[in-house]
C-alpha positions as CSV (number, residue, x, y, z in Angstrom):
1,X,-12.8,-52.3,-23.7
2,X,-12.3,-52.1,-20.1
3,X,-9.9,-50.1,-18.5
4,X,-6.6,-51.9,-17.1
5,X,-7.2,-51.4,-13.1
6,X,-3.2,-51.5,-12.4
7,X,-2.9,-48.9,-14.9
8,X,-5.7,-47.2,-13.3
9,X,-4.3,-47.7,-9.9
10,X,-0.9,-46.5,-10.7
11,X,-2.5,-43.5,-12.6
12,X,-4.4,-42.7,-9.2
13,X,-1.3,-42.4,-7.0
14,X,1.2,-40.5,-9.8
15,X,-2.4,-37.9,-9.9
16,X,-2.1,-38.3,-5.8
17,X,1.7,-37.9,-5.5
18,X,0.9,-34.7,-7.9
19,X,-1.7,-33.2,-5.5
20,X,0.6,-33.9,-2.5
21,X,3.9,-31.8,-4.6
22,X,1.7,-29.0,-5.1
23,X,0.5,-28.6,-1.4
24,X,4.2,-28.6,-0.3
25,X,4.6,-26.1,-2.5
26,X,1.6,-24.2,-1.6
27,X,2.5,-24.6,2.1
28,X,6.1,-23.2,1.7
29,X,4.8,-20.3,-0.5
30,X,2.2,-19.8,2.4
31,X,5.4,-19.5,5.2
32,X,7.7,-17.5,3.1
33,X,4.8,-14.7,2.7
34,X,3.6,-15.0,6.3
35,X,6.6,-14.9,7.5
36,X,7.6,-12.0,5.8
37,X,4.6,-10.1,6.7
38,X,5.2,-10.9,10.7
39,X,8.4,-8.7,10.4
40,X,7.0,-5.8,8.7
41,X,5.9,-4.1,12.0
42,X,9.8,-3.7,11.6
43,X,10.2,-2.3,8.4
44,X,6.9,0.2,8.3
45,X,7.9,1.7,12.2
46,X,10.9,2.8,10.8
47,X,8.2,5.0,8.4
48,X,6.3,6.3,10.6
49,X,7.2,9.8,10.0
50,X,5.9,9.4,6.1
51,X,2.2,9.7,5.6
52,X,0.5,6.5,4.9
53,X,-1.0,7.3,1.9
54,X,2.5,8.5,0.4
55,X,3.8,5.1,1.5
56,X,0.9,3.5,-0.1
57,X,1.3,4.8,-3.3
58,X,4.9,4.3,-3.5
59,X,4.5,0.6,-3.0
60,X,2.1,0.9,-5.8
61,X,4.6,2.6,-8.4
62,X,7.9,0.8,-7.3
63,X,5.8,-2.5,-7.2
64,X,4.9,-1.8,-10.5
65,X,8.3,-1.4,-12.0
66,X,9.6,-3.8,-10.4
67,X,6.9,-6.5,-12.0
68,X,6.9,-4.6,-15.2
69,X,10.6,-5.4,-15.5
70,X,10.0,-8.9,-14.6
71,X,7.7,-9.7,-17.4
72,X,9.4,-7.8,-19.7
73,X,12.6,-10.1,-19.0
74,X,10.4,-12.9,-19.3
75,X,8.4,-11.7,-22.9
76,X,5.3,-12.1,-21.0
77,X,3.4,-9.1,-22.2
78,X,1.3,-10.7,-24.6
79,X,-0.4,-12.7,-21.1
80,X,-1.3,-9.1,-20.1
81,X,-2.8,-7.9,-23.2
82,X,-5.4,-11.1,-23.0
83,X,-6.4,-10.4,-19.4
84,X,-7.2,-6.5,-20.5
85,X,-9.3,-7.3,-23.1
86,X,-11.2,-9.8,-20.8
87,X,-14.1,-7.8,-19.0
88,X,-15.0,-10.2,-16.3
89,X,-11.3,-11.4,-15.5
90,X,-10.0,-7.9,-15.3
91,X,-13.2,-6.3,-13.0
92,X,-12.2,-9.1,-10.3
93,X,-8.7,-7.9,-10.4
94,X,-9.6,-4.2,-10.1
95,X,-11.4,-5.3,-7.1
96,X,-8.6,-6.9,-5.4
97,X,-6.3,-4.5,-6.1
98,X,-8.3,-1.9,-4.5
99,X,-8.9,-4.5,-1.7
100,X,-5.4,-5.0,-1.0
101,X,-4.5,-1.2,-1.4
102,X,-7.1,-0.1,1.3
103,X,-5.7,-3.0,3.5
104,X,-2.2,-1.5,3.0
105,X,-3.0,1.9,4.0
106,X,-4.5,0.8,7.4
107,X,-2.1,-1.9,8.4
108,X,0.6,0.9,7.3
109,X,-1.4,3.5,9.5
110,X,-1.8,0.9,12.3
111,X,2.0,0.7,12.8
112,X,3.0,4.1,12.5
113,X,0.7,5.0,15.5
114,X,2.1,2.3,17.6
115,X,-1.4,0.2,16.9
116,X,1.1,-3.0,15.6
117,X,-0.9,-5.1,18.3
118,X,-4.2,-4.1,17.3
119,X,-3.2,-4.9,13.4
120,X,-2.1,-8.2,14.2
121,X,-5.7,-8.6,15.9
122,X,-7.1,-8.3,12.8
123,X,-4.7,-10.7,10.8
124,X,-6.2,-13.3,13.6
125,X,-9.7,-13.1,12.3
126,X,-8.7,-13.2,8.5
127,X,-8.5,-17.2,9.5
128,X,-12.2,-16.9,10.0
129,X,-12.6,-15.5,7.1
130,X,-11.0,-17.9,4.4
131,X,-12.6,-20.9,6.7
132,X,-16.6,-19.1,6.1
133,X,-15.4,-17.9,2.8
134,X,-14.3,-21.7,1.6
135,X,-17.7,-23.2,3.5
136,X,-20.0,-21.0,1.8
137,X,-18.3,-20.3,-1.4
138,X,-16.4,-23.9,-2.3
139,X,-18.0,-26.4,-0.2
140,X,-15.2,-27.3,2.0
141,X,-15.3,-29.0,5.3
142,X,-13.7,-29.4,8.5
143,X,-12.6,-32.1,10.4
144,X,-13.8,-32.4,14.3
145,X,-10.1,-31.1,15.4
146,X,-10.2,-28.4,12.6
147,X,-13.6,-27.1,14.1
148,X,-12.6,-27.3,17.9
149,X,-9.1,-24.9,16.5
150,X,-11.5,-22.8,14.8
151,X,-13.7,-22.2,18.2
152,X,-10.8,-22.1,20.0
153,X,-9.4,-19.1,17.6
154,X,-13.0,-17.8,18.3
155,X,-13.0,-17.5,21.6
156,X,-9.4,-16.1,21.3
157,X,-10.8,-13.6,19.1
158,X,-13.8,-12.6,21.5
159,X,-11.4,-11.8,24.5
160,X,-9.3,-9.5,22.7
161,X,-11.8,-8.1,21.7
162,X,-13.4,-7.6,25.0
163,X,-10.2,-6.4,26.4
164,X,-9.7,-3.5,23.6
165,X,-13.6,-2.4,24.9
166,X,-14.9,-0.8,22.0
167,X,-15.3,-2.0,18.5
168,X,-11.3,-2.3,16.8
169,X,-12.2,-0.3,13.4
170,X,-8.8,-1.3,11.8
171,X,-8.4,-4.8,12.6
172,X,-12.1,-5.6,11.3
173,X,-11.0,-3.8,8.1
174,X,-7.6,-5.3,8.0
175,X,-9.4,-9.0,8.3
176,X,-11.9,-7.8,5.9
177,X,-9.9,-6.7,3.0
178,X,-7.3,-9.7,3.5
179,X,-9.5,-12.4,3.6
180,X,-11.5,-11.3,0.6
181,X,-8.3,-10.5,-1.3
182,X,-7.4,-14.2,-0.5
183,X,-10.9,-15.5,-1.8
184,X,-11.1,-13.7,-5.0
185,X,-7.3,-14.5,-5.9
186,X,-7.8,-18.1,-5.5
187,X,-11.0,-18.4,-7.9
188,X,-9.7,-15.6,-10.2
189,X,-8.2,-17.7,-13.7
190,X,-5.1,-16.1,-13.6
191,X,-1.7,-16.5,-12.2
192,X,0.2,-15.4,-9.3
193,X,2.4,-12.9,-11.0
194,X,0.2,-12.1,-13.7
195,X,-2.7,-11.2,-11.3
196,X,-0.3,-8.8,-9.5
197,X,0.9,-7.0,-12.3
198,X,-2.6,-6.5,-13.4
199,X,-3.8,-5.4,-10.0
200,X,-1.1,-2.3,-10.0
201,X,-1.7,-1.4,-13.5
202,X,-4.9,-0.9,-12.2
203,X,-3.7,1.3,-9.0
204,X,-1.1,2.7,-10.7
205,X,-2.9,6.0,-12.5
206,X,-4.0,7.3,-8.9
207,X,-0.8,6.1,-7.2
208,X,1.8,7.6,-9.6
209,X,-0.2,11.0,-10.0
210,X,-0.3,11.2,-6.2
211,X,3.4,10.6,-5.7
212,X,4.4,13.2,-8.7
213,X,2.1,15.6,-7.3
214,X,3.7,15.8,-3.6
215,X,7.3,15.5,-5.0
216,X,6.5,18.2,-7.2
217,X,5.0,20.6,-4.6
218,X,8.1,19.8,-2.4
219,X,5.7,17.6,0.5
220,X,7.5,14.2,-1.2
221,X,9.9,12.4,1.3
222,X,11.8,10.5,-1.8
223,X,15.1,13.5,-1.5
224,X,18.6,13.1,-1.3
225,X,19.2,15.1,2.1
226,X,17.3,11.9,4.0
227,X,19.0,9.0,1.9
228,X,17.7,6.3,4.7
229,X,14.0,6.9,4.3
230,X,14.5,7.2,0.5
231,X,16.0,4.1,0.4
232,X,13.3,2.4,2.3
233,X,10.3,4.1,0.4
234,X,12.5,2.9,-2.9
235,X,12.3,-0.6,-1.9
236,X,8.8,-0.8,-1.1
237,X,8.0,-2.6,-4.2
238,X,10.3,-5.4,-3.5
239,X,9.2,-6.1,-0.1
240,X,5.6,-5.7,-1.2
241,X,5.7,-7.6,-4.5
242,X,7.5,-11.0,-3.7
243,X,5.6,-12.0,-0.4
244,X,2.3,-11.3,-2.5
245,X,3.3,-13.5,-5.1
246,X,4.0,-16.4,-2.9
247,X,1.0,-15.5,-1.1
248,X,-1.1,-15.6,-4.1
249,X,0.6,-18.9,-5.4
250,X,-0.1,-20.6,-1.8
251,X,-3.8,-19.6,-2.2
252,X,-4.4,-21.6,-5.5
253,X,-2.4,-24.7,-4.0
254,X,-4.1,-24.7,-0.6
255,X,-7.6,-25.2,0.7
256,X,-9.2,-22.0,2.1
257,X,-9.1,-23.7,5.6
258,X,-5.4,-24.3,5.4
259,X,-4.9,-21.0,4.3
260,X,-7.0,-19.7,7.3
261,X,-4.8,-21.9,10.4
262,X,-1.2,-20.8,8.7
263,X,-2.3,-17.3,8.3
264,X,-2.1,-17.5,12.2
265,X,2.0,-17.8,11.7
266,X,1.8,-14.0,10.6
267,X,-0.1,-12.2,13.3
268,X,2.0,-14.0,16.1
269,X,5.1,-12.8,14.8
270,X,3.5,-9.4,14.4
271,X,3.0,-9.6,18.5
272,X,6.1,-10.7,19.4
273,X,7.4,-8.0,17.2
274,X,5.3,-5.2,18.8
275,X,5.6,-6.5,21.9
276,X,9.6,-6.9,22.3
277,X,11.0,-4.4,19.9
278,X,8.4,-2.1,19.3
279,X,7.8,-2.1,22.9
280,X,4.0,-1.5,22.4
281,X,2.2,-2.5,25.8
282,X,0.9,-5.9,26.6
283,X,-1.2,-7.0,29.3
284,X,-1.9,-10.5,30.8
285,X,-4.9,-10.7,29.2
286,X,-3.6,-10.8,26.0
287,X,-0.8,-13.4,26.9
288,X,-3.7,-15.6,27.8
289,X,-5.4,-14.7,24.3
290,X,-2.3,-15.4,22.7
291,X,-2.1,-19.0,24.2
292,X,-5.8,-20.1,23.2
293,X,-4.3,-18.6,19.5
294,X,-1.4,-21.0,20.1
295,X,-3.3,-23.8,21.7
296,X,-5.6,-23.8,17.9
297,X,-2.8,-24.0,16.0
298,X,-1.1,-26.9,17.2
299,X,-4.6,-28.8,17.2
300,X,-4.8,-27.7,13.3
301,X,-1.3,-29.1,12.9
302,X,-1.5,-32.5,14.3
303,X,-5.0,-32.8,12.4
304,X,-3.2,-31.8,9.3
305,X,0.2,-34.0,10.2
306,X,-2.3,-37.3,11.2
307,X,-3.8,-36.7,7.3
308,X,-0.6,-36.3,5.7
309,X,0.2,-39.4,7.0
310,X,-2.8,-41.2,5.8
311,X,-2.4,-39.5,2.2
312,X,1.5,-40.8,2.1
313,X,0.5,-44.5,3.5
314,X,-0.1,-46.7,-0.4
315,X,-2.9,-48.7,-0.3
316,X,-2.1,-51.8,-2.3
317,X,-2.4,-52.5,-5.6
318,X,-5.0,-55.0,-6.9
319,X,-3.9,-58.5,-8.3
């Protein structure tokens, strides 16, 4: 018997109105954790005098308890138990977690030697590498305006990189470990949350033995004579857990390419954070660098707004 085409029309738009609800989501996930990351320039400079790696870890351990308390609210446990005792699913999110720790510890670094500029540098070439990760990897493509924004974020890219003269160590790593943490999380079977939680069960062993050891030998900064920067080391796992959730829920809504232009949100407000209230140094050459970083972005956008508009227009249904 053949298929009813009405039915079969109206059964294509309710699957298309579904696709379009889940990229709204995925964008507004993608804005509340880029957002959030463009401020942290704030947060971490006001750590400076904590050693990275004791920074790092505690986001690891108060990350942990935070999402350990989440699913046990939730009963949730029994998800984690089948993700341990899957080999494959559980080696990927080892990776990422050690992925996202290492680019922790340099962005962290980064800001508390008044390198904030040079970090956001490196969250401008992450874009690059979700758009070459989803080309190679998933056989997505670009449009013409999507390709001239990605040259143009090129070029961008090859004149601050020119300006810094010599090779910029931590943003190369900072694009590195980001976009592949991006990549694997968004082919990875696993949920947002769930994901997390298994990535710092993972870190957790090394991160907790760390932090017991220095607060043990008296080098830990978590003490009641400096309540302010215990306060701030104690809500590390807050700040770090919730934009990497929305992060990580964006990335299995939105094409790698999308992903890639709205990442750009987070290393512009990193700037304009460094720039005007961490008073880090800015020449005109990277005012211009920021512009042709502007001028891609808005070419993205009205590519993006002019196919949103053709998605929402209903074609008509057949008689």
């Amino acid at each position: 018997m053949s298929q009813d085409p009405v039915n079969a029309e109206v059964k294509s738009h309710a699957a298309s109105d579904e696709a379009a609800r889940e990229t709204r989501y995925g964008v507004i996930f993608a804005l509340g954790a880029y957002c959030a990351w463009g401020v942290f320039p704030l947060y971490f400079a006001q750590l400076s005098s904590v050693p990275s790696v004791e920074v790092v870890a505690n986001r690891i351990v108060w990350s942990l308890a935070m999402m350990a308390i989440w699913f046990v609210l939730l009963r949730r446990w029994g998800e984690v138990r089948a993700v341990m005792r899957n080999p494959k699913v559980l080696g990927v999110l080892a990776l990422t977690g050690f992925m996202i720790s290492g680019n922790w510890l340099t962005y962290v670094w980064a800001v508390g030697h008044g390198r904030a500029t040079e970090a956001s540098l490196g969250y401008y070439i992450v874009p690059l590498v979700n758009v070459a990760s989803g080309y190679l990897f998933l056989s997505e493509r670009a449009s013409r305006l999507q390709l001239i924004a990605i040259l143009l974020a090129c070029a961008a890219i090859v004149v601050q990189l020119l300006l810094l003269g010599t090779i910029p160590i931590v943003s190369l790593i900072l694009a590195v470990t980001f976009g592949g943490y991006g990549f694997l999380r968004k082919i990875v079977p696993v949920g947002a949350n769930l994901g997390l939680l298994i990535e710092l069960i993972v870190l957790a062993p090394f991160a907790t033995a760390y932090v017991v050891y220095l607060q043990a030998s008296g080098e830990g900064h978590l003490s009641l004579s400096a309540p302010w920067i215990s306060f701030l080391i104690l809500i590390t796992g807050v700040l770090t857990a919730f934009p990497l959730m929305w992060f990580s829920s964006a990335a299995k809504r939105l094409r790698m390419s999308t992903l890639g232009i709205m990442q750009y949100l987070n290393p512009t407000l990193q700037f304009l954070v460094a720039v005007f209230l961490l008073n880090e140094e800015v020449s005109g050459g990277k005012l211009v660098t920021f512009g042709f970083i502007w001028l891609s972005v808005l070419l993205y956008s009205y590519d993006a707004y002019k196919g949103r508009r053709r998605e929402a227009r209903p074609a008509p249904l057949q008689s």
